[in-house]
C-alpha positions in Angstrom: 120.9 126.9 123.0 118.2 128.8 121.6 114.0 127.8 122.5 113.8 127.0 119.1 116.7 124.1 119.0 115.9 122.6 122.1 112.3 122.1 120.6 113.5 120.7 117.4 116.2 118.3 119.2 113.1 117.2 121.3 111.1 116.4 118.0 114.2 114.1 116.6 114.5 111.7 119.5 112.1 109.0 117.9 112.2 107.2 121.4 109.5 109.7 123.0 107.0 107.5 121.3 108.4 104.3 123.2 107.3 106.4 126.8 104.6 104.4 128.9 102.1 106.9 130.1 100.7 104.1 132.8 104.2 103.1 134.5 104.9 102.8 137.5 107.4 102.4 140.1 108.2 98.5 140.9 109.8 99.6 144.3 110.1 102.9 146.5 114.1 102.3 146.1 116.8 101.4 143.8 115.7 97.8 143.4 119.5 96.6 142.9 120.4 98.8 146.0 117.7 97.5 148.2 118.1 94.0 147.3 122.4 94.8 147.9 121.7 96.7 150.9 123.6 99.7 149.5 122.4 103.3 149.8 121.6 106.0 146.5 121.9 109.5 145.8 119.3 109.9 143.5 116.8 107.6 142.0 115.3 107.7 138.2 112.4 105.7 136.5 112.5 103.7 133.7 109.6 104.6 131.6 109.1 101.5 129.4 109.2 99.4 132.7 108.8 101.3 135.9 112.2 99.6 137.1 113.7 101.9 139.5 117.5 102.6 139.5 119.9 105.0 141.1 121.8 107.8 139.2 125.2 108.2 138.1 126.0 110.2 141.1 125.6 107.1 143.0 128.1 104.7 143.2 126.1 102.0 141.4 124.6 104.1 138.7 122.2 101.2 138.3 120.2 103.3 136.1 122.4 103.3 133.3 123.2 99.8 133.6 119.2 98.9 133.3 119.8 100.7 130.3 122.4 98.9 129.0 121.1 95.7 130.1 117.4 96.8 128.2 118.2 99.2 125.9 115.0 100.7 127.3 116.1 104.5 126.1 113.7 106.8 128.3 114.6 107.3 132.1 113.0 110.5 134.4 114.0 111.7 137.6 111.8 110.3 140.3 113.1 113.2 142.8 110.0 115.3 144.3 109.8 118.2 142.2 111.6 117.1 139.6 110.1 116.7 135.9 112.9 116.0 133.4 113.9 112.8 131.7 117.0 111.7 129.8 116.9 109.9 126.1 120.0 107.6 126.3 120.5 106.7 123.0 120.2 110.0 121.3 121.8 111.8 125.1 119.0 114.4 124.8 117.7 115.9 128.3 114.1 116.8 128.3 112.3 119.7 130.8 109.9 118.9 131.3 109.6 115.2 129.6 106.9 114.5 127.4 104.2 112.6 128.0 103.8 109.1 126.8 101.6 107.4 124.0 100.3 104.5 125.8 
Protein backbone atom coordinates (compact mmCIF):
# COMPACT_ATOMS: atom_id res chain seq x y z
CA UNK A 1 0.00 0.00 0.00
CA UNK A 2 1.10 3.26 -1.29
CA UNK A 3 2.02 6.60 1.52
CA UNK A 4 -0.73 8.11 -0.03
CA UNK A 5 -3.65 5.30 0.80
CA UNK A 6 -2.54 4.56 4.14
CA UNK A 7 -3.04 8.46 4.80
CA UNK A 8 -6.39 8.62 3.25
CA UNK A 9 -7.57 5.23 5.11
CA UNK A 10 -6.31 7.00 8.30
CA UNK A 11 -8.54 10.20 7.45
CA UNK A 12 -11.86 7.84 7.01
CA UNK A 13 -11.78 6.05 10.40
CA UNK A 14 -14.23 8.76 12.05
CA UNK A 15 -13.29 7.00 15.48
CA UNK A 16 -9.80 8.94 15.76
CA UNK A 17 -11.88 11.77 17.13
CA UNK A 18 -13.35 9.43 19.98
CA UNK A 19 -9.24 9.14 21.26
CA UNK A 20 -8.76 10.49 24.93
CA UNK A 21 -5.52 12.44 24.88
CA UNK A 22 -5.53 12.41 29.02
CA UNK A 23 -5.94 8.45 29.51
CA UNK A 24 -4.37 6.42 31.39
CA UNK A 25 -3.58 3.09 32.44
CA UNK A 26 -6.08 1.72 35.32
CA UNK A 27 -3.46 -1.11 36.14
CA UNK A 28 0.24 -2.04 35.25
CA UNK A 29 -1.39 -5.49 33.87
CA UNK A 30 -4.21 -7.06 32.11
CA UNK A 31 -6.77 -6.13 34.75
CA UNK A 32 -8.83 -9.45 33.84
CA UNK A 33 -5.41 -11.40 34.02
CA UNK A 34 -4.35 -9.95 37.23
CA UNK A 35 -7.60 -10.29 38.93
CA UNK A 36 -7.57 -14.32 37.26
CA UNK A 37 -4.19 -14.80 38.11
CA UNK A 38 -3.36 -15.73 34.50
CA UNK A 39 -0.22 -14.44 32.66
CA UNK A 40 -0.16 -12.09 28.97
CA UNK A 41 1.80 -11.81 26.03
CA UNK A 42 1.20 -8.47 25.20
CA UNK A 43 -0.81 -5.76 26.71
CA UNK A 44 -2.83 -2.79 24.83
CA UNK A 45 -4.69 0.34 26.07
CA UNK A 46 -8.01 1.26 25.60
CA UNK A 47 -7.97 4.81 24.71
CA UNK A 48 -11.58 6.00 25.56
CA UNK A 49 -10.99 4.34 29.13
CA UNK A 50 -7.44 3.54 29.96
CA UNK A 51 -8.71 -0.15 30.70
CA UNK A 52 -5.80 -2.41 30.12
CA UNK A 53 -6.20 -5.77 28.29
CA UNK A 54 -4.02 -8.45 26.85
CA UNK A 55 -3.59 -9.09 23.05
CA UNK A 56 -4.87 -11.65 20.85
CA UNK A 57 -1.70 -13.49 21.07
CA UNK A 58 -2.58 -14.15 24.54
CA UNK A 59 -4.80 -16.70 25.44
CA UNK A 60 -7.43 -14.35 26.82
CA UNK A 61 -7.30 -11.68 24.22
CA UNK A 62 -9.08 -9.64 26.79
CA UNK A 63 -8.58 -6.74 24.70
CA UNK A 64 -10.86 -7.52 22.09
CA UNK A 65 -13.45 -8.67 24.42
CA UNK A 66 -13.27 -4.93 26.24
CA UNK A 67 -14.09 -4.07 22.88
CA UNK A 68 -16.91 -6.07 22.36
CA UNK A 69 -18.14 -5.65 25.69
CA UNK A 70 -17.70 -1.35 25.06
CA UNK A 71 -17.65 -0.98 21.66
CA UNK A 72 -14.90 1.53 22.71
CA UNK A 73 -13.14 1.31 19.02
CA UNK A 74 -9.50 2.73 19.62
CA UNK A 75 -6.83 0.38 21.44
CA UNK A 76 -2.70 1.11 21.25
CA UNK A 77 -0.05 -1.08 22.13
CA UNK A 78 1.25 -0.30 25.56
CA UNK A 79 4.66 -2.29 24.73
CA UNK A 80 7.85 0.06 25.42
CA UNK A 81 8.73 1.30 22.14
CA UNK A 82 5.77 0.72 20.57
CA UNK A 83 3.43 3.55 18.99
CA UNK A 84 0.72 2.00 16.90
CA UNK A 85 -3.02 1.57 17.63
CA UNK A 86 -5.76 -0.48 16.08
CA UNK A 87 -9.40 0.98 14.95
CA UNK A 88 -11.67 -2.09 15.57
CA UNK A 89 -14.59 -1.21 13.93
CA UNK A 90 -13.25 0.00 10.69
CA UNK A 91 -9.87 -2.87 11.27
CA UNK A 92 -7.49 0.04 10.40
CA UNK A 93 -3.81 -0.17 11.96
CA UNK A 94 -2.32 3.13 12.71
CA UNK A 95 1.79 3.96 12.95
CA UNK A 96 2.16 5.90 14.65
CA UNK A 97 -1.59 6.58 16.23
CA UNK A 98 -2.94 9.91 16.27
CA UNK A 99 -3.29 11.88 18.91
CA UNK A 100 -6.47 12.46 20.72
CA UNK A 101 -8.98 15.47 20.85
CA UNK A 102 -9.65 15.74 24.45
Amino acid sequence: MSGGEEEQEEATCPHLAMIHRRVRPHSKGCEECLKMGDSWVHLRLCMHCGHVGCCDDSKNRHATKHFHATSHPIMRSLEPGEAWGWCFVDRIGFDPLPEGSS
